[in-house]
Structures are given as C-alpha cells and as structure tokens.
N, C-alpha and C positions, 0 to 999 in steps of 0.2 A: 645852618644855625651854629651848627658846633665850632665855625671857625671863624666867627664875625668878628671877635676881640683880637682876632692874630697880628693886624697889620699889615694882612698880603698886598701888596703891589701888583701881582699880574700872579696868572693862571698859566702850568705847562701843562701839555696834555700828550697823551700817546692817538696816533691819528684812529684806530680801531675803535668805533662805535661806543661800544660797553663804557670805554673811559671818556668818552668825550661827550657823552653824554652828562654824567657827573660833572663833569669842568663845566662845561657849559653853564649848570643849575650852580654850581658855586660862583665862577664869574658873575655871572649877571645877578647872584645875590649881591658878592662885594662890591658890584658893579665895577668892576676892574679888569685890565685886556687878559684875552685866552688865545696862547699861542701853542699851534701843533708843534712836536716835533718827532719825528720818527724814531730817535736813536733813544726813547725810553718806551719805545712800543713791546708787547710782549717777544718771548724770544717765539720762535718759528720752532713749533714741537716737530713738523712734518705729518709724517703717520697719525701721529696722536690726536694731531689739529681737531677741535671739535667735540672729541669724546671729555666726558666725566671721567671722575679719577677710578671710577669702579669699573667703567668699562675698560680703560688703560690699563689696571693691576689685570683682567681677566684675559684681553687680547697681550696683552708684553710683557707678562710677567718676570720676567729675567731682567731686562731692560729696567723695568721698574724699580724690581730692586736696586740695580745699579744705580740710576737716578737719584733714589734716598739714601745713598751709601756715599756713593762718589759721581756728585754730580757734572764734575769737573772733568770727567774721562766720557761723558755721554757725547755722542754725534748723532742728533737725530734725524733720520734717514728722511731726506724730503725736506730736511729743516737746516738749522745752525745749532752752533756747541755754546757752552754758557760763556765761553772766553770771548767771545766774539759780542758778546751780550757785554761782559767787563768791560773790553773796549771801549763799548760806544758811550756807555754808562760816563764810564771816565771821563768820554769827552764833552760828555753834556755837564758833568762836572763844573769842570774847568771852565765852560763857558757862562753859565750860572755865576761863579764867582767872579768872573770878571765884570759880566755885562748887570749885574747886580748886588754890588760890594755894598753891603749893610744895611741893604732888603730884604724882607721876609717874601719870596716867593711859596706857590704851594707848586706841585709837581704829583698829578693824576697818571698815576699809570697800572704794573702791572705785578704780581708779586715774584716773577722771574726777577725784570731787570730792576726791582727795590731792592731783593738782598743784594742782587748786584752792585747796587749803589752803594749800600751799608758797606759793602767789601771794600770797593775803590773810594769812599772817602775817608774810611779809618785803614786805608793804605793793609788791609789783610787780604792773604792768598785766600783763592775760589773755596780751600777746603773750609773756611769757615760759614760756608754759605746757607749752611740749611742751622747756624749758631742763632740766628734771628727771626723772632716768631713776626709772622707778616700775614697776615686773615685779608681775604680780601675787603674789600671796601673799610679797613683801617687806614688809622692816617699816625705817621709821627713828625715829630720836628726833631730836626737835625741842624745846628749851630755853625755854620764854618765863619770860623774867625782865624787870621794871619798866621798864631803859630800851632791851632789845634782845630780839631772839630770833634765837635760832643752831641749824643744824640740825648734830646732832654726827655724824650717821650718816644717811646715804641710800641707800634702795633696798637694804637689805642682803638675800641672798639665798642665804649659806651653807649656812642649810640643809635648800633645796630639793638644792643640788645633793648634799648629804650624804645626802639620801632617794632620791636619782635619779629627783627630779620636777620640776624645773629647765624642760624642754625641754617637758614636759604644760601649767604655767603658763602657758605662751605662745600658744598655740593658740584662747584664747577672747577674745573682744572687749573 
C-alpha cells in the first residue's frame, strides 16, 4: 500500500526467499514485472549465516566488534568481504540507470548490500557505511539523475510501526 502512488515500473528483487517474497506482494500489487537479480542478494556472512545478531555478538565477539567499527576490513570466514558487496552493488547500479533512465524502479533486497548501495551511488568510500540507518523491511527513494543523485527519503519505516512489526524487524541479522 505504502508504495502505490510511487510510479514504479518494475520490481528488483534479491533471489533469497525473505526478499522475494515481499517483491512478489509488491509486484503483483502494482501489477508490474519482478525481476531477480543476484548482485543485490545479501552479502555471504559465512559462519554467521543463520544466526540473530545476539547469538553472533555471543559466538564472535571480536569479529563483531570489528564489523561495527570497520566493516570494510571484515573477511567472513566461509563468506565474502563488503567490497566485494560494493562491487556488484555498483554494477547493478549502472545497469539500473541505463536500462531505466527516468523510471522509478523499486529494488527489494538486503540491508548489507543497501548501505552498499548508498556508498556506490553518492560515490563515498565503504568507511561511510554504517553512516546510514537502513531497518529492515524499510524502504527509501533515491533520485539518480545525469549530474547528481540525492536520496529524498531514508530508511522510512512507518509502516512497520502502523502493522506493529517495527520491534519483529529487528531481531534478525
């Protein structure tokens, strides 16, 4: 409901369940096409894969900190590093704007590779990555236009709290 007046054209979605499930319910509200793409799926924690963030602070605690400190020097063991996340972000970017120059797309994914987004479309290094507050199941709009991109609305999350699932949101990694 919350995005009926956007204008969207089409649906991206990350191939992993949790978000494509959402896309789906949004597509087939706006009745507009839902397309996978892998390169905004969440990053690959490894070890972590699975666990809440309480059980992660209690099993990796070093790690962890690192992560909330400098997430840019994490290699997670079994997984991939955020840069590698940046990358692909980037290139979903770039393909975004081409293949839909002065379309509102929406884009369901993951709150790794979001900040990651935020970083490669305002062109800022990985250290600003934890500078953007991203809740899961929020949504923002981001503007790319020819000589700038400007994000109009971040992390919005009205309404989760209108469903009184605001506080469920939070609880998963």
């Amino acid at each position: 409901e919350e995005l009926k007046n956007k204008g969207i054209k089409v649906v991206y979605t990350s191939p992993l369940l949790r978000t494509r499930r959402t896309a789906e319910v949004i597509a087939q509200t706006l009745n507009v096409p839902l397309i996978e793409d892998k390169r905004v799926i969440e990053i690959d924690h490894g070890v972590w894969s699975g666990k809440l963030v309480d059980e992660v602070k209690k099993e990796f605690p070093e790690m962890f900190e690192k992560w909330i400190k400098e997430p840019w020097t994490v290699d997670f063991p079994e997984g991939e590093n955020l840069e590698a996340v940046f990358k692909r972000v980037k290139s979903f970017i770039e393909d975004i704007k081409r293949k839909h120059e002065g379309e509102t797309v929406a884009v369901v994914s993951h709150t790794v590779p979001i900040r990651a987004l935020y970083c490669a479309a305002l062109d800022l290094p990985l250290q600003k990555f934890w500078s953007f507050g991203c809740d899961n199941a929020s949504y923002s709009i981001i503007k790319f236009e020819e000589d700038r991109t400007t994000i109009h609305k971040l992390n919005i999350t009205c309404h989760l709290e209108r469903a009184g699932l605001y506080e469920e949101a939070h609880r998963a990694l």
